[in-house]
C-alpha positions as semicolon CSV with decimal commas, in nm:
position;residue;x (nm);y (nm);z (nm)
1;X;5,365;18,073;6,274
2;X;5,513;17,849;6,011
3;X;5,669;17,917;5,687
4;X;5,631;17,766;5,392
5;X;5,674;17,967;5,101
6;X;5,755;17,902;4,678
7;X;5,792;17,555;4,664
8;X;6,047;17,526;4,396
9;X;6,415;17,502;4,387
10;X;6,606;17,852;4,388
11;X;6,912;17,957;4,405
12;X;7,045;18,272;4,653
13;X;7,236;18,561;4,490
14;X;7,366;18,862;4,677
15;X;7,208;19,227;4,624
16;X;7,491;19,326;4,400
17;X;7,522;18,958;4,199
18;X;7,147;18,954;4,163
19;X;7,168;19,361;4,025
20;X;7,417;19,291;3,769
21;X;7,220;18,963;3,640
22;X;6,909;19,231;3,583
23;X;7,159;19,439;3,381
24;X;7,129;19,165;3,098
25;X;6,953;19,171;2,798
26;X;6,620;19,051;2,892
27;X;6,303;18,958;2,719
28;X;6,074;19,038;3,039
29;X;6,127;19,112;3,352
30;X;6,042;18,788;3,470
31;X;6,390;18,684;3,333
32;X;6,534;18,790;3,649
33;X;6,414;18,531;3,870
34;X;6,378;18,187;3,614
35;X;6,364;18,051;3,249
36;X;6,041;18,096;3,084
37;X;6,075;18,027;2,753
38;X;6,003;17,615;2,785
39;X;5,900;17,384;2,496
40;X;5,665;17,182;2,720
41;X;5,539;17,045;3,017
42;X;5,848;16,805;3,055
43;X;6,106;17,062;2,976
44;X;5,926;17,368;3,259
45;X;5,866;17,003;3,524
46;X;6,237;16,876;3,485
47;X;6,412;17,264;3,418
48;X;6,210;17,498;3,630
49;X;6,421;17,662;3,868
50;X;6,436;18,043;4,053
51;X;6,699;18,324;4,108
52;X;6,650;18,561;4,345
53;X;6,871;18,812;4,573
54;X;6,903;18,693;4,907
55;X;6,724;18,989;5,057
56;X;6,461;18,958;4,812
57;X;6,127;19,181;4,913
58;X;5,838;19,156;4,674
59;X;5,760;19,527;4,720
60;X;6,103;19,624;4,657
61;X;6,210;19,388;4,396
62;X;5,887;19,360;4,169
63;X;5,647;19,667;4,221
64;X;5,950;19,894;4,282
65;X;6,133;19,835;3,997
66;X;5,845;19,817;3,780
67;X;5,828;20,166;3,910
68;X;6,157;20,262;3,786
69;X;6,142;20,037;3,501
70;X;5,792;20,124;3,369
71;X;5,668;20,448;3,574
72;X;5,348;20,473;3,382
73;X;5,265;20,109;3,292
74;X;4,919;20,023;3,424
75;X;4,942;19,826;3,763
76;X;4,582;19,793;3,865
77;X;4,218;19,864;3,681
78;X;3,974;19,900;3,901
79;X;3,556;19,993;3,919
80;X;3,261;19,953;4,101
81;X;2,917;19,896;4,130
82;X;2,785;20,255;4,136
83;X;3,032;20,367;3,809
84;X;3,356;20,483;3,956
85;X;3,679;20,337;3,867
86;X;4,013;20,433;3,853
87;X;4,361;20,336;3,721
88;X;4,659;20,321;3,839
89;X;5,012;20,340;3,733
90;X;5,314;20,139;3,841
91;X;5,484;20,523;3,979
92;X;5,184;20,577;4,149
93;X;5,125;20,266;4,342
94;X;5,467;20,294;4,488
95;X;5,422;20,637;4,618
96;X;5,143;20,513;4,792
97;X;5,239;20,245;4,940
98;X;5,549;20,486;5,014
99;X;5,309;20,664;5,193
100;X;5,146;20,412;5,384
101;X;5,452;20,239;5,506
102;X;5,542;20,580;5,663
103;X;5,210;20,600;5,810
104;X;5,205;20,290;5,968
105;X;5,577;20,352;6,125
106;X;5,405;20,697;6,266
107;X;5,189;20,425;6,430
108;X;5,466;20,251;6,617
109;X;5,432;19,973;6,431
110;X;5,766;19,772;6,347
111;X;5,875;19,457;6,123
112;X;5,753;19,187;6,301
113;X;5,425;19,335;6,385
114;X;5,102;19,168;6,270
115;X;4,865;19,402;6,098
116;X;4,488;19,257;5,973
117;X;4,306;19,441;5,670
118;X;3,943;19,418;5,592
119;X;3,891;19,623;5,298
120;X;3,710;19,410;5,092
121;X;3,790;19,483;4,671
122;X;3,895;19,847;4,746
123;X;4,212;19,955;4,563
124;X;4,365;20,081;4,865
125;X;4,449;19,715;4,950
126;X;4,717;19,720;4,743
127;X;4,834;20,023;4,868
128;X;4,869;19,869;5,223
129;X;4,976;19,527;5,142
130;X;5,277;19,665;4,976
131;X;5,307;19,934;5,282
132;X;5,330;19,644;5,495
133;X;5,577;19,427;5,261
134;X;5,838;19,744;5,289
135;X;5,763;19,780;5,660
136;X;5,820;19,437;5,715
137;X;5,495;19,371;5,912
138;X;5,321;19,049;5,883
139;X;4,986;19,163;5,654
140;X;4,684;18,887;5,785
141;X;4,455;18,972;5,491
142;X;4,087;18,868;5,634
143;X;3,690;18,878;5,541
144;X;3,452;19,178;5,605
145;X;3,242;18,877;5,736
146;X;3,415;18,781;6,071
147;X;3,230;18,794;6,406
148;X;3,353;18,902;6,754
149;X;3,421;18,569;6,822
150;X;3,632;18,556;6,454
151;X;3,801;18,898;6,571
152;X;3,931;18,819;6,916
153;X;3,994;18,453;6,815
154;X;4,218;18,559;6,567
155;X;4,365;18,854;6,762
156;X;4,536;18,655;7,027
157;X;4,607;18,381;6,842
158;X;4,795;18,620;6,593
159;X;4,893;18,870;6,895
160;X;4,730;19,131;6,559
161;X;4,865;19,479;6,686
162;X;4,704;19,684;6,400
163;X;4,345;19,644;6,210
164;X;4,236;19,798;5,928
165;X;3,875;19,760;5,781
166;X;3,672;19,970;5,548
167;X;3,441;20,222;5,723
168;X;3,097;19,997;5,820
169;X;2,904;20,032;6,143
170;X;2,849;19,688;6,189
171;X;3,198;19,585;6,141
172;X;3,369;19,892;6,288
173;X;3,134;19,782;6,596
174;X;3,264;19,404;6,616
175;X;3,616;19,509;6,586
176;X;3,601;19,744;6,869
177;X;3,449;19,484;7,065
178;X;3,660;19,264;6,990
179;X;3,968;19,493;7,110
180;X;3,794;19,544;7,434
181;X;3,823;19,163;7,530
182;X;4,180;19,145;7,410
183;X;4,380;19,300;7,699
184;X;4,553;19,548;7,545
185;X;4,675;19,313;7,224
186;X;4,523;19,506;6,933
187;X;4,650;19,858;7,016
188;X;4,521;20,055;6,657
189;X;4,244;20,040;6,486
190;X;4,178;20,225;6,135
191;X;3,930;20,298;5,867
192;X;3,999;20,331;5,529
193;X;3,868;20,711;5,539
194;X;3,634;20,917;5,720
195;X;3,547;20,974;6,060
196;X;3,426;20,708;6,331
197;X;3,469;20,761;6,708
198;X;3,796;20,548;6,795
199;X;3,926;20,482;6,443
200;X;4,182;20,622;6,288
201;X;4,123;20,791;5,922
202;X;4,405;20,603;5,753
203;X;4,440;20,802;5,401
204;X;4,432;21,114;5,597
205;X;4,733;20,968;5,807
206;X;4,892;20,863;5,518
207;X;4,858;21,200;5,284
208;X;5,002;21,355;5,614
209;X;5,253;21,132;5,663
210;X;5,340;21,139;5,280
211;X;5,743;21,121;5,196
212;X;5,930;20,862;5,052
213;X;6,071;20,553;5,165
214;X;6,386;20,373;5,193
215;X;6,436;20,007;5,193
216;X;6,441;19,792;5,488
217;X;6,603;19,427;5,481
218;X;6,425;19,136;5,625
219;X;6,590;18,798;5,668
220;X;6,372;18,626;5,353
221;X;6,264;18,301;5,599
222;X;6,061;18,565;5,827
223;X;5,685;18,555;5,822
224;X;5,531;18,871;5,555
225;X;5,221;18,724;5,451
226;X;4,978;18,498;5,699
227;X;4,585;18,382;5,629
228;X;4,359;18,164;5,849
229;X;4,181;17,858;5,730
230;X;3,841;17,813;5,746
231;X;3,816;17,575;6,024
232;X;3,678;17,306;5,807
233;X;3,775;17,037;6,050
234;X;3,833;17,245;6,355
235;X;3,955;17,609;6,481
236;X;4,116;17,801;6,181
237;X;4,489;17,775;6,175
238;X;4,771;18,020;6,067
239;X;4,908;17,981;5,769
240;X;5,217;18,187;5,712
241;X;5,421;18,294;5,438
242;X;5,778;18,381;5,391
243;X;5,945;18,661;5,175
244;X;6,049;18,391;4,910
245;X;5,624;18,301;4,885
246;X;5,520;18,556;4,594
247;X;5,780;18,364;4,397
248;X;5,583;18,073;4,412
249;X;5,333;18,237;4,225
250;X;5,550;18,307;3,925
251;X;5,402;17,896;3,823
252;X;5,037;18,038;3,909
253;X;5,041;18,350;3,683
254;X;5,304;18,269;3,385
255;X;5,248;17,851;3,336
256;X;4,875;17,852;3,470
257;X;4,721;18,167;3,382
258;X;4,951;18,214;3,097
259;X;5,034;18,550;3,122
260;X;5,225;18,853;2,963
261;X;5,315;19,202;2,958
262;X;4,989;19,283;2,782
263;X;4,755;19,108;2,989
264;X;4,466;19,248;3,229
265;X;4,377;18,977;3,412
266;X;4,066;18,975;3,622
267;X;4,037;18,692;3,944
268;X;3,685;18,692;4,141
269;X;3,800;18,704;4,485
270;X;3,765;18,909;4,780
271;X;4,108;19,068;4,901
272;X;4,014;18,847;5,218
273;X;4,092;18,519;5,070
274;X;4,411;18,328;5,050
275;X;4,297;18,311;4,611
276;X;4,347;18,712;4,580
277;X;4,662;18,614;4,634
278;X;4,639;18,354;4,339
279;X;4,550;18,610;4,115
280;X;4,521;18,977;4,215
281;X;4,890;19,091;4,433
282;X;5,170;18,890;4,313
283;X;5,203;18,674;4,028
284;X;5,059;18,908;3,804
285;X;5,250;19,166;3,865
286;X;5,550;18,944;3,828
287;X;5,489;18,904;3,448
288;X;5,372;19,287;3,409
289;X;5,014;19,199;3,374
290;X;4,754;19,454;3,490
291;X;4,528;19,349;3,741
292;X;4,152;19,403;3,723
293;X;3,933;19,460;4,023
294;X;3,570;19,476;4,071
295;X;3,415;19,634;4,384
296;X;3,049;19,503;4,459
297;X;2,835;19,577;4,766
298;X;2,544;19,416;4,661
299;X;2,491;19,041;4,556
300;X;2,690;18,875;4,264
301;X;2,504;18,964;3,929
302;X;2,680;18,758;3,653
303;X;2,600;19,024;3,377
304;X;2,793;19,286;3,516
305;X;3,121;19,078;3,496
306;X;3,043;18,999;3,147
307;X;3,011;19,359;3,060
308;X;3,306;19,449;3,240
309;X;3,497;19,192;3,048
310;X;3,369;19,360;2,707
311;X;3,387;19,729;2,853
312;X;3,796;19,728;2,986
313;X;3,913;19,439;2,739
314;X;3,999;19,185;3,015
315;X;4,171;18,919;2,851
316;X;4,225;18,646;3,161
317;X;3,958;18,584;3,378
318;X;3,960;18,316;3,655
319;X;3,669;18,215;3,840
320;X;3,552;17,903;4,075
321;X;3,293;17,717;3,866
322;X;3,024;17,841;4,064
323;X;3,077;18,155;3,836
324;X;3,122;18,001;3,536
325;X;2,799;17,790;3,595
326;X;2,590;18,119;3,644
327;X;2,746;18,287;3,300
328;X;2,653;17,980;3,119
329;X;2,282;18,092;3,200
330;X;2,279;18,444;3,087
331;X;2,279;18,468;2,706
332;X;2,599;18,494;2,613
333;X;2,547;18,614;2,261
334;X;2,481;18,942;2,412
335;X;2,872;19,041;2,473
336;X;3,136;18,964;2,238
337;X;3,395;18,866;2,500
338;X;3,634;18,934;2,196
339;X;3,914;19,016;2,457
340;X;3,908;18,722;2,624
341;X;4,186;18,480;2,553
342;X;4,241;18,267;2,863
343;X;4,014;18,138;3,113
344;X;4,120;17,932;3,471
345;X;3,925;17,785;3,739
346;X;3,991;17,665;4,077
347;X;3,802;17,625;4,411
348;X;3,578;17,295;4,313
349;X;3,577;17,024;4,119
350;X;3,431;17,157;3,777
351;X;3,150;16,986;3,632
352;X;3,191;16,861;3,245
353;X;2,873;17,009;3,127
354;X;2,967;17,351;3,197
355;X;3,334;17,344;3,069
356;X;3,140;17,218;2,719
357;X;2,927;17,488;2,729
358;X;3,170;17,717;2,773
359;X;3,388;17,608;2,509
360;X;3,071;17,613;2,280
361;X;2,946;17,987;2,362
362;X;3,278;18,127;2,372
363;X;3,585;17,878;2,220
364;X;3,790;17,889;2,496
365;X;3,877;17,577;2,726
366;X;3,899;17,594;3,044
367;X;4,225;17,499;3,256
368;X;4,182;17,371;3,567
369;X;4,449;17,459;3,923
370;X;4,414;17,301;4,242
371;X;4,609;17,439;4,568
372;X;4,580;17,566;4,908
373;X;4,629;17,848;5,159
374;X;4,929;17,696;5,241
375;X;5,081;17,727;4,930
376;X;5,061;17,886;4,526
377;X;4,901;17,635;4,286
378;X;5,044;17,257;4,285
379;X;4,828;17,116;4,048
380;X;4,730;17,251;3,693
381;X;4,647;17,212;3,341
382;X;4,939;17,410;3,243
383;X;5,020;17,636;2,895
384;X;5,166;17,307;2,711
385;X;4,814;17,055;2,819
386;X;4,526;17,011;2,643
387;X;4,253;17,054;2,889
388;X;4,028;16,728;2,926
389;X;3,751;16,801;3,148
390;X;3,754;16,571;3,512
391;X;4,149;16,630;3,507
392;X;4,225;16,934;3,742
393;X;4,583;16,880;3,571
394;X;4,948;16,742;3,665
395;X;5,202;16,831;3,931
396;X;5,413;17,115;3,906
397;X;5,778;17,140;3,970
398;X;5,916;17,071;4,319
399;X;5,552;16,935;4,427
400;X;5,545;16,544;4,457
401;X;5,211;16,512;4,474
402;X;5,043;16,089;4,549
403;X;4,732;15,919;4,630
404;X;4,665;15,734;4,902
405;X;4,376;15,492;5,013
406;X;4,194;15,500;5,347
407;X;4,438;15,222;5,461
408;X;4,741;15,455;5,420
409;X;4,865;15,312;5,101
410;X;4,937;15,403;4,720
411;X;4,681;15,405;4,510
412;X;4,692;15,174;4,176
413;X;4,618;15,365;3,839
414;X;4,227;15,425;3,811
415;X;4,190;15,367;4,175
416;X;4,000;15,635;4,380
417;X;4,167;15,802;4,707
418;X;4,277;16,133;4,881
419;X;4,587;16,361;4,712
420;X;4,860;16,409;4,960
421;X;5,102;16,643;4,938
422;X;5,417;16,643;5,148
423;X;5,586;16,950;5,269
């Protein structure tokens, strides 16, 4: 698997250089690892640069020391469709993911080890993903919607030793299946909770487990994070992520997004897709947002995010335009949406007609980002730009970013061709 992870220029610190820098007087904790206070676009392009420890571990050096920092700062907000929600503290998401680290070492799993979770918008993602970060597995977020095919596919091609899915016959069925034509590769499989005949009940292994953890050190070039493609133009392909790849995402939350401490930013996307980790595990948390997380099992209803929004105070919100196009139906006179301050979008191109009605029902513009599973956001209508709809935005530091015609060659000013971007 190949790494490619933040895309910007850093410099390495050791453990004990990088803990006295912390010891400064900072304004956020997003001090520690860049500059944030820039004047514009040209000052964050030509300036932007990171500082981070040269063991750096997201789950050690963010959500842990948010923990320390800010034990009962909210860390995740999160509902569903048949009215139970819960939220949860900085302290307590560590001693959960404390918990499932040492379950998943009770399984004989080991840094290095691929693990796959299918757990849809449950809360407990976060709980493993950050399990997994300290463990030093390599977590393959995936989709509740993969076949047998998907399964053993991506089982050998990932050599996956561990998966993890929420408890559903039909996909609990494929999976099993799918380790029975794998000779021997996927040796555990788990379910969130309950009992099915050859799973595992995961939070029952992990309350017995329990304990806390210490920290393990990873070489910050190994692979912690890896998604598949889609297969667009062929089989899916790994993409993998290195320790340094969260970083990246500092640009996606803090000069995209254009968060702060205060912040409860809400991103529709399954926990399956490479844009949950846009907007729901890294950046976020990075600039001590809370994250907000709705968990539907039915079909998309757009009413129920816009009550949401009014009903917890969300105040970010990013969405592919598909969503925004079915708000802009629903009569949006019904919510005040007074919370709302910012509003992204991603995933298509976005049609002018619906960023105008936006802007008209609710006064906020919408700022474009364009990116890929192989990396955090590369293009954007940053903090400092006026949005101007058709314009998905300018590069971002460290990404050189050109257009090419289908001859292979530059394209002039107004001409119309394909964005390459060189790794």
């Amino acid at each position: 698997m190949g790494d490619i992870h933040a895309n910007n220029a850093g410099s390495l610190a050791s453990a004990s250089e990088f803990k006295e820098g912390c010891g400064r007087s900072l304004a956020c904790f997003l001090d520690r690892f860049c500059k944030s206070d820039f004047v514009s676009y040209e000052d964050f392009y030509e300036n932007f640069a990171l500082e981070y420890p040269k063991d750096f571990n997201y789950a050690y050096d963010v959500l842990d020391a948010l923990a320390a920092e800010q034990p009962e700062k909210t860390a995740l907000v999160w509902c569903n469709d048949t009215g139970e929600e819960r939220s949860i503290s900085f302290a307590e998401m560590k001693r959960e993911s404390d918990k499932y680290a040492n379950a998943l070492r009770s399984l004989g799993l080991r840094a290095g080890d691929a693990v796959m979770v299918m757990l849809k918008r449950r809360y407990e993602f976060w709980f493993f993903s950050m399990a997994a970060h300290k463990l030093g597995a390599v977590l393959i977020p995936a989709t509740h919607l993969l076949t047998v095919k998907d399964l053993v596919y991506r089982t050998e091609k990932a050599s996956i030793k561990m998966i993890l899915t929420v408890n559903d016959e039909a996909l609990c069925r494929a999976v099993k299946e799918a380790q029975q034509k794998t000779e021997g590769i996927l040796q555990v499989t788990a379910v969130l909770s309950g009992e099915r005949e050859g799973f595992l009940d995961f939070s029952a292994l992990a309350e017995r487990a329990g304990g806390t953890w210490t920290r393990e050190y990873f070489d910050v070039t190994s692979p912690m994070l890896a998604y598949f493609t889609s297969g667009t133009t062929g089989m899916p392909k790994i993409v993998s992520h290195d320790y340094l790849y969260p970083l990246g995402h500092i640009i996606t939350a803090k000069f995209w997004h254009g968060l702060g401490k205060e912040d409860l930013h809400l991103t529709v996307a399954d926990t399956g897709w490479a844009k949950a980790a846009w907007g729901k595990l890294y950046g976020q948390w990075l600039c001590e947002a809370a994250i907000f997380v709705y968990d539907y099992s039915s079909r998309f209803h757009p009413t129920d995010f816009l009550a949401l929004i009014d009903k917890y105070g969300v105040t970010s919100f990013c969405a592919p335009p598909t969503i925004y196009r079915f708000l802009i139906k629903e009569d949006l006179s019904r919510y005040s949406l007074a919370s709302l301050q910012k509003c992204t979008i991603a995933g298509e191109p976005l049609n002018p007609e619906v960023y105008q009605q936006w802007l008209q029902a609710t006064g906020l513009k919408l700022r474009e980002g364009y990116g890929q599973t192989e990396g955090p956001v590369m293009v954007a209508v940053t903090v400092w730009d006026e949005p101007k709809p058709g314009s998905m935005g300018k590069p971002l530091p460290n990404t050189r970013c050109d257009v090419y015609d289908g001859r292979g060659a530059l394209c002039e000013v107004g001409e119309e061709g394909e964005l390459c971007i060189p790794v």
